[in-house]
N, C-alpha and C positions, 0 to 999 in steps of 0.2 A: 582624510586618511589616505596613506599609500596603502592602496588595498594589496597589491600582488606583492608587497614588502609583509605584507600579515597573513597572509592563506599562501601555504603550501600542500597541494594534495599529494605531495611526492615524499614530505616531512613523516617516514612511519615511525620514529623514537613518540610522536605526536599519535597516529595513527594505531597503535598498536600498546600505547600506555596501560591498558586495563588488563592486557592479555601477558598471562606469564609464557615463560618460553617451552614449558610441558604442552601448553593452549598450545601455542602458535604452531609446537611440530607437529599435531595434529590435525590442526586447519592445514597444513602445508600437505599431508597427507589426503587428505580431503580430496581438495583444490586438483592434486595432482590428480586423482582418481575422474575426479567431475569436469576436467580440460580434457580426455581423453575420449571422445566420444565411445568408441569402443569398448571400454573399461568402466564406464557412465553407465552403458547400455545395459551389458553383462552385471554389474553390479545393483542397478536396481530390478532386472530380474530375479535373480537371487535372493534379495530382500521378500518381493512381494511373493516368491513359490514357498521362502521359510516361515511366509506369516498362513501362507494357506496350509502349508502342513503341518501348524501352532507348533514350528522349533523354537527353542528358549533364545532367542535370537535380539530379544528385548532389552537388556540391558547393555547390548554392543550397541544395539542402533544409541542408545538413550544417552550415553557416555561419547557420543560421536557424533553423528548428523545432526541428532535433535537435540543435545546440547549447543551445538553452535549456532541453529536457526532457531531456536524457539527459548522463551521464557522458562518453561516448568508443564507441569501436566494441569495446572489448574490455577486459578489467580494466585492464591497463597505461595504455593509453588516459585510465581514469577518476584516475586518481594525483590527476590534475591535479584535476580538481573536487574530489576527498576532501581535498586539502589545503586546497585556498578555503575548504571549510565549516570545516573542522577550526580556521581562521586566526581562527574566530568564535566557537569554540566547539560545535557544529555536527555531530553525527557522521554518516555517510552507510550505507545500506542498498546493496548492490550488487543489483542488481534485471536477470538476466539477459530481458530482455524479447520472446523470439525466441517465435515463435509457430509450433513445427516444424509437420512433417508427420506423421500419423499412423502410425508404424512403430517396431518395436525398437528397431533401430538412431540412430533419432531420438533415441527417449526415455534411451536410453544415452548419447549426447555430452550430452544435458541434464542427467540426472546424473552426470555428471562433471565440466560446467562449474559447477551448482549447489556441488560439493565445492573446486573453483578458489576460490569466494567465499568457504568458512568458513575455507580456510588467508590467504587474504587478509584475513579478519577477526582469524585469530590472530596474525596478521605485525602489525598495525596498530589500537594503541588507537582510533583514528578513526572503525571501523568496529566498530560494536558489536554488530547482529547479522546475520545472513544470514535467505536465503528464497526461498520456492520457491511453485510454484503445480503438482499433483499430475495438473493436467491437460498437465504439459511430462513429463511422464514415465510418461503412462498411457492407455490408449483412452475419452475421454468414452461409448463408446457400451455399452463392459464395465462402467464404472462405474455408468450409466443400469439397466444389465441386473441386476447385481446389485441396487441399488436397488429396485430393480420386482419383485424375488424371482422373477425368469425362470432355467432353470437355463439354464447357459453351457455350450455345448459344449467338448470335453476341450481344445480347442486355446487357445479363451477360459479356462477354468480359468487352463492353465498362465500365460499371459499376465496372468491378475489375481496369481496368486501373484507372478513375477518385479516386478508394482506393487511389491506389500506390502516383496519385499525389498531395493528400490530406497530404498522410504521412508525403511525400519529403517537400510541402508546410509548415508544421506546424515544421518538422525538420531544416527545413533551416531558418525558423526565429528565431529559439532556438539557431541555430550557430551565425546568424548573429548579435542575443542579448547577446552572450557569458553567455546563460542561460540550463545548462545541462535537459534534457529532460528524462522524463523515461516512458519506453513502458509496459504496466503490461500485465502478463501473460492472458491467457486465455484459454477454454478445450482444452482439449491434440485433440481432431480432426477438431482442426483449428488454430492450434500453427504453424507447417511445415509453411505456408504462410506466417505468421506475422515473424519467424526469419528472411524468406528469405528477408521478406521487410529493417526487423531494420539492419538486418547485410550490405545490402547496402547503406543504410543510415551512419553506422557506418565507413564505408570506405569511404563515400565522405565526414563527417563532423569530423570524428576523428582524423584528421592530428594532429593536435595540441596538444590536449587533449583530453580528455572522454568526448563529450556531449552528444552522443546518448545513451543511459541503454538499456539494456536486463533485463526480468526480469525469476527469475528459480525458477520453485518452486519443491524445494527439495522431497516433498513427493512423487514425482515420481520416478522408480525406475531407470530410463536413463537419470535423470538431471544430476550427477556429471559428467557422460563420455558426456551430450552433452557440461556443459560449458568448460569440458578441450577441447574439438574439436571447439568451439567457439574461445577459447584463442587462438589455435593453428592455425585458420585461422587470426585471426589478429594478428599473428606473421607474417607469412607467405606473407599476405596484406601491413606489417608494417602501420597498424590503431591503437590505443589508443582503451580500451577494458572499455566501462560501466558494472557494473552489479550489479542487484539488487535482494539479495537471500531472498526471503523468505519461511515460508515451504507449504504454496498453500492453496486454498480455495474453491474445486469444490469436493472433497474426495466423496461422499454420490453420485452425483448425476456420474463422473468417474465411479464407482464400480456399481454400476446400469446399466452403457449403456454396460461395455465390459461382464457382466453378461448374458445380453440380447441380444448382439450381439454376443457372445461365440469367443469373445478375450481374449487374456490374460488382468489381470490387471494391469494399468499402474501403481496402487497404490502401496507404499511400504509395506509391510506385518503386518507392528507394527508400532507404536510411534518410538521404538529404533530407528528403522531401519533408516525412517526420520530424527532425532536427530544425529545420527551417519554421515548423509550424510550432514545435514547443516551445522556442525561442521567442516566435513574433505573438503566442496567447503569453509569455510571463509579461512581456512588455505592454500588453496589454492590460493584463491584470494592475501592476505598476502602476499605469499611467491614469487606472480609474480607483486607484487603490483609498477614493473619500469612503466607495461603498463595496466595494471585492475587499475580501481577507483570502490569503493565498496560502496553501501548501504544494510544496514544488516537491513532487515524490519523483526523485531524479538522481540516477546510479551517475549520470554524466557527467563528468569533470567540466567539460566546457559549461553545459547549461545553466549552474550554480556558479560558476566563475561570472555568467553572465547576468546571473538575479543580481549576486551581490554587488557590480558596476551598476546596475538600474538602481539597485537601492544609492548607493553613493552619489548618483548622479541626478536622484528626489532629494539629497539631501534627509535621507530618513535615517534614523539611527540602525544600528545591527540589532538592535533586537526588539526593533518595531513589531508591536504583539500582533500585526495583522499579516505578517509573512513570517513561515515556515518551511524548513528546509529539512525534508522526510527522505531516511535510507530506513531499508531493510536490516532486522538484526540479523549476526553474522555478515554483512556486507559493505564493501563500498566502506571500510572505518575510517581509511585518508581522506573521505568528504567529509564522514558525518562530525571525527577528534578533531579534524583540523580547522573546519569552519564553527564549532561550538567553543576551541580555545580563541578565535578571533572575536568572541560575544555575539555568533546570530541564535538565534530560538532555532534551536534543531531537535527533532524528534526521531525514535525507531519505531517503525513498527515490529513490536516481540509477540509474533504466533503462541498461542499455548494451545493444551489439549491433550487428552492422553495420546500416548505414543502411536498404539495402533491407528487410529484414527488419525492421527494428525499425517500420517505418511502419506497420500497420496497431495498434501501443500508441500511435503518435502522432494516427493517427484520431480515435483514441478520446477522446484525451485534446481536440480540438479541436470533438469532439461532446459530448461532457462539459460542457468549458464552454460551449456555445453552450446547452446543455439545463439547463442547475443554472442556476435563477432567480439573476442579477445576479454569479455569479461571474466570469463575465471584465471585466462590468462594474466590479465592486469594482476587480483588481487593476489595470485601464484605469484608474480615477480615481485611485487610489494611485501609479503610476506617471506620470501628468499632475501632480501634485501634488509629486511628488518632482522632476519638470523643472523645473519651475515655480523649486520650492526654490532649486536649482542657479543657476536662470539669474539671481538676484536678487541 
């Protein structure tokens, strides 16, 4: 195939197909707000003092931000998105986004809303796979401790055990759904625990295939030598190897603690530097891809321009089920419409959750792009350009 004759991420009539043009002047809206650091800034202050002094403020946010980043307030809710994308080709990640309280009992309804999502993933081809973040079902500060080889008191003990069988619990239903699973990263000084978890996991459920993910985020400067020691234990194990690169999300608040803590930085030194690394682990993954199955969770134009020449260049088809190619809902649509009309396996992940709750992932996501060099830019021009289209 001429691949750059078939993928256009410039192509928004492709890009922008699902969205009507009431959508689009909103996201344009948005977008405008959330490139404006200053107007970003002031704007989600606003938010967060009208939610402290319970203003009926809910149904604007709901009808706006979290309409365009999130699914619904609860799985049922998300139907509706999952079927849009699914309309496209498209499959959706259920991505419970609730950011609980530190308690048992918290991290219990989270594992058991996380297990909501793999029976919804086995209910529905649409939804290909599930996923969890270990810090909705575990104490960051148990996890720190063990890390740090502090001994935990008998109370902390027990509490990191009932972690472990939370994980194993929510992993072994993902197996026994034949529904892949992915673990997303978390700060590098509470990472060491969650590999040693999913890497066990990965040996009791990866006989077969890949269901358990690892997730790497490139911007550190020991991810490409950890995921080739990753690979090389599941050689060595003979387990089936998930992994999910993307280039990481903690940057700001990393370079802060090992500043103050007088570490080194785990962070890479430049953009390049990241770029360079996410590039050389796809090809990586690629070139071992008998036992890696890959999800490329990647806003980059270049990086997916350059999965999809590795793939061409194994001679594997575009919708080889063991690579995937992961945006975020609301984002990045000229990757995710225009390489899903070319036939790759593409997936979003769609946050759900009630609103109030779900707002500080929405924060995030409006710091995000107000901080990643030209991203709300790009999809601000993208989406001016796609009006434009429209109105001519």
């Amino acid at each position: 195939m001429n691949l750059n004759s078939n993928i256009s991420f410039d192509d928004t009539s492709v890009a922008f197909q699902a969205k009507s043009t009431k959508a689009l002047k909103k996201a344009n809206l948005m977008f405008t707000v959330v490139n404006n650091p200053l107007m970003s800034k002031l704007a989600t202050k606003s938010v967060k003092l009208a939610f402290a002094l319970n203003l009926p403020i809910k149904g604007i946010i709901k009808s706006t931000v979290f309409e365009h980043f999130c699914g619904g307030e609860n799985i049922e809710d998300s139907k509706q998105t999952i079927n849009e994308l699914a309309d496209f080709h498209i499959g959706a990640i259920l991505d419970y986004a609730v950011e609980g309280e530190d308690n048992e009992a918290t991290f219990d309804a989270t594992k058991m809303e996380v297990m909501r999502t793999i029976d919804a993933a086995k209910a529905s081809p649409n939804i290909p796979f599930s996923v969890f973040k270990v810090t909705g079902i575990a104490s960051a500060s148990i996890l720190q401790k063990v890390q740090e080889k502090k001994e935990l008191t008998e109370a902390e003990a027990q509490a990191y055990e009932r972690v472990k069988v939370r994980v194993d619990e929510i992993c072994r239903k993902a197996y026994e759904n034949d529904v892949p699973i992915l673990i997303d990263a978390e700060d590098s000084w509470i990472q060491e625990p969650i590999d040693e978890m999913v890497y066990a996991m990965m040996q009791k459920y990866n006989q077969k295939r890949a269901i358990v993910y690892n997730t790497f985020q490139m911007y550190r400067v020991d991810m490409l030598d950890n995921l080739r020691k990753a690979h090389h234990y599941a050689t060595m194990h003979n387990y089936f190897f998930g992994a999910k690169l993307v280039r990481g999300a903690y940057m700001e608040k990393e370079r802060e603690r090992a500043a103050e803590m007088g570490y080194p930085d785990p962070i890479q030194p430049n953009k390049e530097a990241t770029d360079r690394d996410f590039d050389k682990a796809l090809a990586f993954c690629i070139d071992n891809k008998q036992r890696i199955s890959l999800v490329c969770g990647s806003h980059n134009e270049n990086s997916n321009y350059y999965l999809a020449l590795l793939m061409e260049k194994h001679s594997m088809k575009n919708d080889d089920s063991r690579v995937y190619f992961a945006q975020l809902y609301g984002m990045s649509d000229n990757i995710s419409f225009n390489l899903a009309k070319a036939g790759y396996n593409v997936v979003k992940y769609v946050p759900y959750g009630p609103v109030k709750v779900v707002m500080p992932y929405l924060f995030r996501r409006a710091e995000e792009n107000t901080s990643v060099a030209g991203q709300s830019s790009r999809e601000l021009s993208l989406i001016r350009k796609e009006l434009k289209r429209r109105e001519n």
